[in-house]
C-alpha positions as a Markdown table, in Angstrom:
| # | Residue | x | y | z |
|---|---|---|---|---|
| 1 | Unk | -79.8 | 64.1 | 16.8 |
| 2 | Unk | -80.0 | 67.4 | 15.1 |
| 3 | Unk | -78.4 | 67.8 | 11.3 |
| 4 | Unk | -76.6 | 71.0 | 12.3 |
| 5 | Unk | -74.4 | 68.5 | 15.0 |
| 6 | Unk | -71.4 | 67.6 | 12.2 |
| 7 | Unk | -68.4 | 66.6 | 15.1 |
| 8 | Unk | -68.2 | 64.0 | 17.8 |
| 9 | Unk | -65.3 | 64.4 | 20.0 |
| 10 | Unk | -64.0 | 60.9 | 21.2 |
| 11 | Unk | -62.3 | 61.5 | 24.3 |
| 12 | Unk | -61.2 | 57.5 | 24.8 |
| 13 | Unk | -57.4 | 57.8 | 25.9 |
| 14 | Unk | -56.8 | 60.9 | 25.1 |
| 15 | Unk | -55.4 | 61.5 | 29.0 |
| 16 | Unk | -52.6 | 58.9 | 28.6 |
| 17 | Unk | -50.2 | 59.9 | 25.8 |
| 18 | Unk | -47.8 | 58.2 | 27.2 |
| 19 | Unk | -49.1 | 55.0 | 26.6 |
| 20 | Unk | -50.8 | 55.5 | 23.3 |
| 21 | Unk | -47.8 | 54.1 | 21.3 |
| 22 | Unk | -48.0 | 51.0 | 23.5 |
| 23 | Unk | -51.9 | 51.2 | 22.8 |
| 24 | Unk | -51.2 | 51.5 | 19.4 |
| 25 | Unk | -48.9 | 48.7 | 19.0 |
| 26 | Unk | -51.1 | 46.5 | 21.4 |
| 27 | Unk | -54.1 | 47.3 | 19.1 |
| 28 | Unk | -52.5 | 46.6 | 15.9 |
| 29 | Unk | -51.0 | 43.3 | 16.9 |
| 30 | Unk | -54.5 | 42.0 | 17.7 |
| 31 | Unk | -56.0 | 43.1 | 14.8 |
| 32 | Unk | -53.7 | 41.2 | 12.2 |
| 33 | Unk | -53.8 | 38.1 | 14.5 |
| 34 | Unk | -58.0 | 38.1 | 14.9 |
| 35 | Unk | -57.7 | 38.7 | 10.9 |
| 36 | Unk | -55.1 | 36.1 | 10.1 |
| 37 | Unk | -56.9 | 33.3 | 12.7 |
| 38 | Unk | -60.8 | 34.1 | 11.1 |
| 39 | Unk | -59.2 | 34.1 | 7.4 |
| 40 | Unk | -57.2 | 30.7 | 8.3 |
| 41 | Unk | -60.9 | 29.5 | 9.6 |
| 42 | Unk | -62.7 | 30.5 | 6.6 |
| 43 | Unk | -59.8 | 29.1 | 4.4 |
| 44 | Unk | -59.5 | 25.8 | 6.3 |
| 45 | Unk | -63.4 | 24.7 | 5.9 |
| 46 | Unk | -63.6 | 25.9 | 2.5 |
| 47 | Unk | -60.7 | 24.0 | 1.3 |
| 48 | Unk | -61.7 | 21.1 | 3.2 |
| 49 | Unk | -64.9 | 18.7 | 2.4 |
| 50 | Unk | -65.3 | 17.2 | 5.6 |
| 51 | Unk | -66.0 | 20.4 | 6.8 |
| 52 | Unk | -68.7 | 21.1 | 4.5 |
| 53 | Unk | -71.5 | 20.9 | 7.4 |
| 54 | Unk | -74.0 | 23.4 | 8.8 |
| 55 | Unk | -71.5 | 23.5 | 11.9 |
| 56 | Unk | -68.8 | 24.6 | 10.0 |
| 57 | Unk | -70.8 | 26.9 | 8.0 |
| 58 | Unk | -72.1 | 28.7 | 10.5 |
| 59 | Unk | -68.3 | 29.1 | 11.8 |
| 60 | Unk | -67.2 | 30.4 | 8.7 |
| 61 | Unk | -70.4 | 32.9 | 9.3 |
| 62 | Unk | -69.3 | 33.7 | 13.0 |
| 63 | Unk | -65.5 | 34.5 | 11.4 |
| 64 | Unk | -66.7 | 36.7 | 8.8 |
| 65 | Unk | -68.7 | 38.7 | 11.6 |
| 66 | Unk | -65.9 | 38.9 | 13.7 |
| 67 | Unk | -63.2 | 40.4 | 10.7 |
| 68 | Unk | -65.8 | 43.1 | 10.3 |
| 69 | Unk | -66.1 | 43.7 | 14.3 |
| 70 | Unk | -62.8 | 44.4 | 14.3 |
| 71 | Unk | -62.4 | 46.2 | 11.2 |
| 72 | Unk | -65.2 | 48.6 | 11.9 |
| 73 | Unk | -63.3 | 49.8 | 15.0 |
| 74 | Unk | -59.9 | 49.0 | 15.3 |
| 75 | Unk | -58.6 | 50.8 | 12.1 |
| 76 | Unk | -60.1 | 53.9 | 12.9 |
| 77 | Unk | -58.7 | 53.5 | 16.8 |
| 78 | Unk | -55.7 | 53.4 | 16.0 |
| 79 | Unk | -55.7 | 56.4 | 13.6 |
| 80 | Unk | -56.7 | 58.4 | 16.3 |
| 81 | Unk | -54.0 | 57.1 | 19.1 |
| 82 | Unk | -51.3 | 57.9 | 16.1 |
| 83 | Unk | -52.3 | 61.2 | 15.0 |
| 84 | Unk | -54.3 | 62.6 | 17.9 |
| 85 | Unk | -57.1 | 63.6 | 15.8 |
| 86 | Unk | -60.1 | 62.3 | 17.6 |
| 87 | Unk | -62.9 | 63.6 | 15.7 |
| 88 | Unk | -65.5 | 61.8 | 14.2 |
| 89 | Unk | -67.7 | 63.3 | 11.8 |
| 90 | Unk | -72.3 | 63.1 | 11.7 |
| 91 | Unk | -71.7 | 61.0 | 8.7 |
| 92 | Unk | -69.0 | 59.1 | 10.0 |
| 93 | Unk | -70.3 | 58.2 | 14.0 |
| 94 | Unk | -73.6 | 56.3 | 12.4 |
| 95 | Unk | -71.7 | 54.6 | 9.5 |
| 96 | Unk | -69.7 | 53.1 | 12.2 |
| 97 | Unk | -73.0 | 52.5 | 14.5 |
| 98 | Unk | -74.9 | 51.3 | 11.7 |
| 99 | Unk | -72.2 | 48.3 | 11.0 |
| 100 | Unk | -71.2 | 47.5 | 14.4 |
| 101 | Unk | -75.1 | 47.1 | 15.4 |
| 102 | Unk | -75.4 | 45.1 | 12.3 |
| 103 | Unk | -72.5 | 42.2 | 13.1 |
| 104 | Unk | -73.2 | 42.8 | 17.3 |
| 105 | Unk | -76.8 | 41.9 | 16.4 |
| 106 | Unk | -76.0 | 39.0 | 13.7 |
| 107 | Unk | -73.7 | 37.6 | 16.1 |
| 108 | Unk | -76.2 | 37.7 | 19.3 |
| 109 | Unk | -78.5 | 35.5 | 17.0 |
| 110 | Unk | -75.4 | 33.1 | 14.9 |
| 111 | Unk | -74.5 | 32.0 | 18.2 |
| 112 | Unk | -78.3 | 31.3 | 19.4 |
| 113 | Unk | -78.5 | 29.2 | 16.0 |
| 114 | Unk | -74.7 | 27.3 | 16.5 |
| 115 | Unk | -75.9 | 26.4 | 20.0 |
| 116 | Unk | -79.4 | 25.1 | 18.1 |
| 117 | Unk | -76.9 | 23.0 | 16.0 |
| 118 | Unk | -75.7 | 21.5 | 18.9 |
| 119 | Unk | -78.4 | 20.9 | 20.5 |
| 120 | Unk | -80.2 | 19.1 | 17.4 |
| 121 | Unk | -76.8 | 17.0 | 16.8 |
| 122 | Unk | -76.6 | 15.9 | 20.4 |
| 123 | Unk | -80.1 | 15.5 | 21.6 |
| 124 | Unk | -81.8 | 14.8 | 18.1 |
| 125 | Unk | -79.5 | 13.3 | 16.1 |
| 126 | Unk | -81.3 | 11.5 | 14.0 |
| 127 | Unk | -83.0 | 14.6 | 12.2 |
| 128 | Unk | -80.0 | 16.3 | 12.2 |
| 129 | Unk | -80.0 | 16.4 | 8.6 |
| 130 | Unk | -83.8 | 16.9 | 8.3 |
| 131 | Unk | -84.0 | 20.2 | 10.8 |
| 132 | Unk | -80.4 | 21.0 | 9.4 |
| 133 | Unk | -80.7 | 20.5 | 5.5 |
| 134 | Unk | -78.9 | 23.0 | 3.9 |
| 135 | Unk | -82.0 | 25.4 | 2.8 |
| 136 | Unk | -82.9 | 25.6 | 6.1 |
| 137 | Unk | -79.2 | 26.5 | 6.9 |
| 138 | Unk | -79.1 | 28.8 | 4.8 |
| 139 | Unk | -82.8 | 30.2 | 5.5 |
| 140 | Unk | -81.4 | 31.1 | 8.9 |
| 141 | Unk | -78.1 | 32.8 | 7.9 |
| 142 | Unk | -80.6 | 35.2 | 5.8 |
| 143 | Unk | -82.8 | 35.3 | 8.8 |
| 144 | Unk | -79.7 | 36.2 | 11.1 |
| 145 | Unk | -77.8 | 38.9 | 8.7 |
| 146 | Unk | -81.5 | 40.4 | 7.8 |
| 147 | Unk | -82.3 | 41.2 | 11.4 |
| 148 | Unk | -79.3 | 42.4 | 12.2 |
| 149 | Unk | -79.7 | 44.4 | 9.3 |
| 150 | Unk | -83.1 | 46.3 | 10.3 |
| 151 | Unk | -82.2 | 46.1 | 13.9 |
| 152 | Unk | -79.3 | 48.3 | 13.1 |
| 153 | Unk | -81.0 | 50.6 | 11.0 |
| 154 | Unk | -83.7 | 51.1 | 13.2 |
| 155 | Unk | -81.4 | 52.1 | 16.1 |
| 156 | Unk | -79.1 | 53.9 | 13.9 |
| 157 | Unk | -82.0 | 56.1 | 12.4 |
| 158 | Unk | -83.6 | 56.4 | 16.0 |
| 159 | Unk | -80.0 | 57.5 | 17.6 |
| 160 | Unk | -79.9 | 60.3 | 14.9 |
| 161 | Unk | -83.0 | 61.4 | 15.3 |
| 162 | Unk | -82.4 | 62.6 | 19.2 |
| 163 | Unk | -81.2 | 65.9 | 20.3 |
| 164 | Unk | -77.9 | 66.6 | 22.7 |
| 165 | Unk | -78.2 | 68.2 | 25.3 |
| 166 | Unk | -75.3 | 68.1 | 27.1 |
| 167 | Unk | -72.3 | 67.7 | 24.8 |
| 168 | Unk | -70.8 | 66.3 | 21.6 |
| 169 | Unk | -67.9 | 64.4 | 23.5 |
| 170 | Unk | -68.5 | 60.7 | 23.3 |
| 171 | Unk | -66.5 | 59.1 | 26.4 |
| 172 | Unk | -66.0 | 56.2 | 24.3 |
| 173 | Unk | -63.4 | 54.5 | 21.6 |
| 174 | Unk | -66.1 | 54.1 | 19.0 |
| 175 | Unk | -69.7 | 55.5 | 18.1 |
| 176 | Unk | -71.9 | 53.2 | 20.2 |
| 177 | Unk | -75.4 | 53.9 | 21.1 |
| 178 | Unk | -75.0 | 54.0 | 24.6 |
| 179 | Unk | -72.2 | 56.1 | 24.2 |
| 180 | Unk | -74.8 | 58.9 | 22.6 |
| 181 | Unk | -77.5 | 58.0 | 24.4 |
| 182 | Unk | -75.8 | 59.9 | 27.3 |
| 183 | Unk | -75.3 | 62.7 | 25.7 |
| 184 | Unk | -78.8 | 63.1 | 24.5 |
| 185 | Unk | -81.5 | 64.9 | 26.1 |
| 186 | Unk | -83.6 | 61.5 | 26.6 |
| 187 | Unk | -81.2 | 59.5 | 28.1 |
| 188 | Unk | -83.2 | 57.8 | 30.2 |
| 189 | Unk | -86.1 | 57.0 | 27.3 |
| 190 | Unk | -83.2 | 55.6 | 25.0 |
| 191 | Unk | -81.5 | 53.4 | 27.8 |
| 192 | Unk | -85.0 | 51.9 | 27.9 |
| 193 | Unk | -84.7 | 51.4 | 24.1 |
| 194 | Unk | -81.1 | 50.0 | 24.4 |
| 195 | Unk | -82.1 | 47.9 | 27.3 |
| 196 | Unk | -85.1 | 46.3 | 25.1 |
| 197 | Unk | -83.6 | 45.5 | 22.3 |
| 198 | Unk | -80.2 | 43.9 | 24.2 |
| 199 | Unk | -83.1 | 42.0 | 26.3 |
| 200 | Unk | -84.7 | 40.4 | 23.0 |
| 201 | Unk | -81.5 | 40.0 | 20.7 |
| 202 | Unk | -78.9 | 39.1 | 23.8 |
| 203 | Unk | -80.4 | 37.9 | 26.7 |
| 204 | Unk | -83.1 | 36.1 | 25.7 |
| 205 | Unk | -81.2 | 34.1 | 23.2 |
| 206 | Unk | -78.4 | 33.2 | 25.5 |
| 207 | Unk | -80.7 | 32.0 | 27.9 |
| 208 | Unk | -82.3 | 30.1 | 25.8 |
| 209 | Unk | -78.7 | 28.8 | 24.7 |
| 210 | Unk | -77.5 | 28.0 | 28.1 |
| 211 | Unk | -80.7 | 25.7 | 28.9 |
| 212 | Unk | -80.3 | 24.1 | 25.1 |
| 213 | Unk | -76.9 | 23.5 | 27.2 |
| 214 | Unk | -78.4 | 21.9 | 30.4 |
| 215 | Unk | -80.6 | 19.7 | 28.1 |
| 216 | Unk | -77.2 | 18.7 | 26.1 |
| 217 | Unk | -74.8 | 18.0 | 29.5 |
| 218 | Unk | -77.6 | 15.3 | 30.7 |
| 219 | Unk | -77.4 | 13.3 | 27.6 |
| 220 | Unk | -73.7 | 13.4 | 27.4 |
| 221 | Unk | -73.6 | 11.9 | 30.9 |
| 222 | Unk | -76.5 | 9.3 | 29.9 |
| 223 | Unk | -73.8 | 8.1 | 27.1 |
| 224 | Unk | -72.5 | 4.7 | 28.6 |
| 225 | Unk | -69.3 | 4.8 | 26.1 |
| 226 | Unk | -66.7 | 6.9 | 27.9 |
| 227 | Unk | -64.9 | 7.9 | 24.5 |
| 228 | Unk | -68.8 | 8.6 | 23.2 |
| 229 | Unk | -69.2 | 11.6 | 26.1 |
| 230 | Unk | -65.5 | 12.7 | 25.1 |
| 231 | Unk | -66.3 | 12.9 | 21.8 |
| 232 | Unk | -69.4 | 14.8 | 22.2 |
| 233 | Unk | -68.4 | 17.3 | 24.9 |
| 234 | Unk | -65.9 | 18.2 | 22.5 |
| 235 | Unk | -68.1 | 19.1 | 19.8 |
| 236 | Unk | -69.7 | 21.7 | 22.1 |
| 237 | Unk | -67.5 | 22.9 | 24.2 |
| 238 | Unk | -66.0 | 25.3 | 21.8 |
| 239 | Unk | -69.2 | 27.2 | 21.1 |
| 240 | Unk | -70.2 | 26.9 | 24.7 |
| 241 | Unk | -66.5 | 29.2 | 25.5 |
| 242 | Unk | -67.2 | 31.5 | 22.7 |
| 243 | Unk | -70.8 | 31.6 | 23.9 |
| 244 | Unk | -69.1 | 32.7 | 27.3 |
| 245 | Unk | -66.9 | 35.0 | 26.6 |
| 246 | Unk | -68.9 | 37.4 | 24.3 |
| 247 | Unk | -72.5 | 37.4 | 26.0 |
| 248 | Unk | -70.3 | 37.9 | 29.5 |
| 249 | Unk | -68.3 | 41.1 | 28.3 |
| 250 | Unk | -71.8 | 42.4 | 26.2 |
| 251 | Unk | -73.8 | 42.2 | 29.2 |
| 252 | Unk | -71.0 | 44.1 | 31.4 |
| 253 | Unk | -71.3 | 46.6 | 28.8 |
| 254 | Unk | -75.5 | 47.0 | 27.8 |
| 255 | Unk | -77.1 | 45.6 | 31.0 |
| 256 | Unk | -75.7 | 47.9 | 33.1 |
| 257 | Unk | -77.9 | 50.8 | 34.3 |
| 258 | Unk | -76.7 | 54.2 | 33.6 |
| 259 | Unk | -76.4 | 54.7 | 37.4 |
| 260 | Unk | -73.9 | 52.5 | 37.5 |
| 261 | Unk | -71.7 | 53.5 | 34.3 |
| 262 | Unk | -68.0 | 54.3 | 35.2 |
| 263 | Unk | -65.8 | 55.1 | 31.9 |
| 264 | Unk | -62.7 | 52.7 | 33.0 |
| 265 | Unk | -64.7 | 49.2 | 33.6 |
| 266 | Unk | -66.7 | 49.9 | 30.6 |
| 267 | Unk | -64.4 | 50.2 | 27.8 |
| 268 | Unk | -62.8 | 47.5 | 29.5 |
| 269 | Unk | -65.8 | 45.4 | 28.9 |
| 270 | Unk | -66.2 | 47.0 | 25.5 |
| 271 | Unk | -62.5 | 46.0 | 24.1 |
| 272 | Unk | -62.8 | 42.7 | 25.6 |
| 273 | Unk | -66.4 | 42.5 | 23.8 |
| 274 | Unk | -65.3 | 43.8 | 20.5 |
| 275 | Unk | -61.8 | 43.4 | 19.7 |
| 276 | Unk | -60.4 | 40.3 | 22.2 |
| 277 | Unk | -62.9 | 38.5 | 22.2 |
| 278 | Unk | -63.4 | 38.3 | 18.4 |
| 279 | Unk | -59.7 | 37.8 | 17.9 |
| 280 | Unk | -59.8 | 34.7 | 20.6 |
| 281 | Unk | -62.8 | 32.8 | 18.7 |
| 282 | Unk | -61.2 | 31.3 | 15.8 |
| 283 | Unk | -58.1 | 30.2 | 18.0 |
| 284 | Unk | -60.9 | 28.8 | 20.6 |
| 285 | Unk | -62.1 | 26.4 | 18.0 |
| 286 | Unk | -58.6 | 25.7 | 16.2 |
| 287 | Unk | -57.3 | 24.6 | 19.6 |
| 288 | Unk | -60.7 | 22.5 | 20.5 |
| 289 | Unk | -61.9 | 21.3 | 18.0 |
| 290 | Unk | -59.8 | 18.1 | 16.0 |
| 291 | Unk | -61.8 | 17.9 | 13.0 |
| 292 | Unk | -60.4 | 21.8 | 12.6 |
| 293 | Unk | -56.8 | 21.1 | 13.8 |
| 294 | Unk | -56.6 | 17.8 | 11.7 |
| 295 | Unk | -57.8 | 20.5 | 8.4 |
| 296 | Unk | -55.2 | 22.8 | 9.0 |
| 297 | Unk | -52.3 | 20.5 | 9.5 |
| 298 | Unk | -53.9 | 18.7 | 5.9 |
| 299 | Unk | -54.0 | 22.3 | 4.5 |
| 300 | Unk | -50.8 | 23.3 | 5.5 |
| 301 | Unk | -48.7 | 20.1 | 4.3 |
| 302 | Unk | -50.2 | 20.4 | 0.8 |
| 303 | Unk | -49.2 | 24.1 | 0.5 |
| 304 | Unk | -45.9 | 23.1 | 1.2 |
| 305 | Unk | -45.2 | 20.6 | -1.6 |
């Protein structure tokens, strides 16, 4: 994108100012629940020894990555539903690219790793610890926030490089790539680009997750203890709903062809993808999971001696 190009125009709800308080409020409100809900994760399996696993680390991994989605977009919506300023300056559109590729891309591949976790615990469990020790965990957190790192900057510095050709208005509520790929003169090149990289850091690794899956669900069922399959459904059906919800609402949003892009369905997709469905993970596994409700309710009756 050419230097002398300092504005973007964000034209997301800027038609309907009669419901941009309710917007407003509506944003807000998830927001500081997502926040409060990831914190209380984080909190719970610091606090709590049980919960010192690769599991629960990577959870506390997935929450952190979620208070950033948030915070990279939400704030900065809301400012502009409020004071009808919706401006975005060269500098500011690719900070706010750079760090939503970053966590999009770290969380494509932590929720890859968590459904490896599950897989190893249910089908291998007698490794567990071996494939799981905790360099390895943490190997593959460095491995996840790395390439999400590079990814980002490589589409961030590839995005700035192109030239516009049609406008600076991005019909979007955030700076996203395909947002300004549309705008650029090579749209059709860049979809490729975008189409790639959400083939190899999305797709691929939630396919690979959902037949990690297949293999798990037969060797629940071969578990002859009814209270054994109970116990070890519920251990993955958490991550399996996350896993759900977010590669469902990214793929609505990257997979589509341009030919088929209609503004309204989209950011539909994208608030689902980047602000509800963030906000809905922690409470996923706090209402799930036992070993996580049993740590709050332990957490909560010692803060109130």
């Amino acid at each position: 994108m050419e230097n002398h190009t300092y504005w973007f125009f964000v034209l997301s709800f800027t038609t309907q100012e009669e419901n941009k308080p309710f917007l407003s409020v509506f944003f807000v409100v998830i927001y500081l629940i997502g926040m409060f809900a990831n914190s209380t994760t984080i909190t719970v399996v610091y606090n709590d020894q049980h919960l010192h696993t690769p599991m629960y680390l990577f959870l506390c991994n997935l929450s952190i990555i979620d208070i950033c989605y948030t915070t990279i977009t939400v704030p900065k919506l809301v400012y502009m539903l409020l004071s009808g300023d919706y401006t975005l300056t060269f500098t500011q559109c690719f900070i706010q690219m750079f760090f939503f590729s970053h966590v999009a891309t770290a969380e494509d591949l932590l929720l890859f790793i968590m459904a490896y976790d599950r897989y190893v615990a249910i089908c291998n469990p007698l490794h567990y610890h071996v494939m799981l020790s905790k360099k390895n965990c943490i190997l593959l957190l460095v491995a996840v926030w790395a390439t999400g790192f590079f990814n980002s900057l490589s589409l961030t510095l590839t995005t700035s490089n192109m030239s516009l050709c049609y406008s600076n208005n991005i019909e979007h509520f955030y700076c996203d790539v395909k947002a300004l790929a549309k705008i650029s003169c090579s749209e059709l090149r860049f979809q490729a680009v975008i189409f790639v990289d959400t083939l190899l850091l999305g797709f691929l690794p939630f396919t690979i997750s959902l037949m990690s899956y297949v293999k798990i669900l037969r060797v629940i069922l071969s578990i002859a203890s009814m209270e054994g399959r109970k116990k070890a459904f519920s251990t993955c059906s958490s991550h399996f709903i996350v896993l759900l919800f977010f590669y469902g609402a990214g793929v609505c949003v990257y997979i589509r062809p341009p030919t088929q892009y209609r503004e309204g369905p989209e950011q539909v997709f994208s608030i689902l993808y980047t602000i509800v469905t963030p906000t809905l993970n922690p409470l996923i596994y706090s209402l799930r999971n036992k070993d996580v409700k049993d740590a709050l309710i332990k957490l909560i009756r010692l803060k109130s001696k």
